[in-house]
LOVEXPA-255563 format. One record per residue: x, y, z of N, C-alpha, C, O in turn; residue in one letter. Coordinates in steps of 0.02 Angstrom, whole numbers, plus 50000, padded with zeros to 5 digits. Example, Ala and Ser with C-alpha at 12.3 -4.5 7.8 and 13.67 -1.06 7.14 Angstrom:
2
506604971650390506154977550390506604983550390507124983450423A
506424988850354506844994750357506455000250394506705005750402S
***
This chain:
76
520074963251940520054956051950520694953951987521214957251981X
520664949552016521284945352054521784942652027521824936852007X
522424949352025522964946751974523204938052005523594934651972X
522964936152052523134925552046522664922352010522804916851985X
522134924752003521814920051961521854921951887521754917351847X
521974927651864522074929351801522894925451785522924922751730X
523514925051826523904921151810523724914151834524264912051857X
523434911251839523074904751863522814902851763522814897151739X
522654908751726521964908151686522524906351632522474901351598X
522964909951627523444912651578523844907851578524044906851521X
524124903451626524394896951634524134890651590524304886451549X
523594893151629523034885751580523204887351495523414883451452X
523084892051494523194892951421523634891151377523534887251330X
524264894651394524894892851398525054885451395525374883251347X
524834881351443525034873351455524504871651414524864867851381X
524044871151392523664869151322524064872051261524024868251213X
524404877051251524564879251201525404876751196525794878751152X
525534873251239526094869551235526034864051209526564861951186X
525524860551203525464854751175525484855551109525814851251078X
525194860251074525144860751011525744862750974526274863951003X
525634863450877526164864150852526254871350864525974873950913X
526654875150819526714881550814526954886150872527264883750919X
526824892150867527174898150914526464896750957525884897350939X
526744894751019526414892051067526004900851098525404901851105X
526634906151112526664913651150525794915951099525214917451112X
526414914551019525594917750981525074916251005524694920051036X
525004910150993524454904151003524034908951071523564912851061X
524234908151115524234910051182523834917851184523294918651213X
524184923051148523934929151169523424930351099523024934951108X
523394927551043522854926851021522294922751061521734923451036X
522304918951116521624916351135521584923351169521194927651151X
522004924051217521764931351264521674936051241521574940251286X
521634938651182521394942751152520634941051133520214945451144X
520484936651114519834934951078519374934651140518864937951139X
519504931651185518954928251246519104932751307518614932451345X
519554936551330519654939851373519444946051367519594950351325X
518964946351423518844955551441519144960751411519694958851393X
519044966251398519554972751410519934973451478520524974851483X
519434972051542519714971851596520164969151618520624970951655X
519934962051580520634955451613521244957051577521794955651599X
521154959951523521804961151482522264965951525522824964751547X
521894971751534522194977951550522364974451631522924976151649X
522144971651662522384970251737523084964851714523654965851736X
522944959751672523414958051651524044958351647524464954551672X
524134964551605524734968951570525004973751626525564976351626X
524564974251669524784979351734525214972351775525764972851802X
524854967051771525304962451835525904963251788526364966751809X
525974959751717526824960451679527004965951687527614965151686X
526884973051698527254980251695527414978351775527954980551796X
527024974751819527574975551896527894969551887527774966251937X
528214966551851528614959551859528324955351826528724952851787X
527434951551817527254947251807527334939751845527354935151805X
527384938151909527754934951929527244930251937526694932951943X
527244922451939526984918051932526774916151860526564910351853X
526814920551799526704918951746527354912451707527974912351707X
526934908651683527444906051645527714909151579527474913551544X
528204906151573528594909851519528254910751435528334914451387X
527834904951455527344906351377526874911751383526704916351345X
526704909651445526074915851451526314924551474525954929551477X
527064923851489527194930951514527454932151442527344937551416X
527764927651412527954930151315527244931651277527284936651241X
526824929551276525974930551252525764937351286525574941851249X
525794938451351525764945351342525924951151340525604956351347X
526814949251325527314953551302526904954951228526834960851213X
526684950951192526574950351118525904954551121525804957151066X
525454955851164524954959051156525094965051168524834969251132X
525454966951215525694975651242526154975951184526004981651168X
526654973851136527014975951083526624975951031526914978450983X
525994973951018525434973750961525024982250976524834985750929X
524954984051046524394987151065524824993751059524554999151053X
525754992651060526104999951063526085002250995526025008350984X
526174995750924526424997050868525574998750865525595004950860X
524954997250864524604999350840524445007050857524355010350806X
524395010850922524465017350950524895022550927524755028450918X
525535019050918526035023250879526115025050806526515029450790X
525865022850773525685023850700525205027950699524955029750646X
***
């Protein structure tokens, strides 16, 4: 998929999940976890492993939080 529109997607999210209370990042990579592909994830996490660039900072922390969920779960 088209790492601009997947950070296009991840934005939206992010700026909705700014409005609300709480850990906005959580907030954030729990939706992309639930509603997002395997695909969109994994293309995802490849745009943050080259930089992530255009991500906002909620949404590039949200899927810092999913690749540190996906290492601790693998490594155990």
């Amino acid at each position: 998929m088209n790492h601009d529109r997947l950070v296009k997607m991840a934005n939206q999210i992010a700026t909705f999940f700014a409005t609300q209370p709480g850990d906005q990042a959580k907030a954030t990579a729990e939706h992309i976890r639930a509603f997002w592909d395997p695909r969109m994830r994994k293309d995802i996490k490849a745009h943050v492993e080259a930089g992530g660039e255009g991500l906002d900072p909620v949404a590039l922390a949200a899927v810092r939080l999913i690749m540190d969920a996906e290492t601790a779960t693998t490594s155990h």
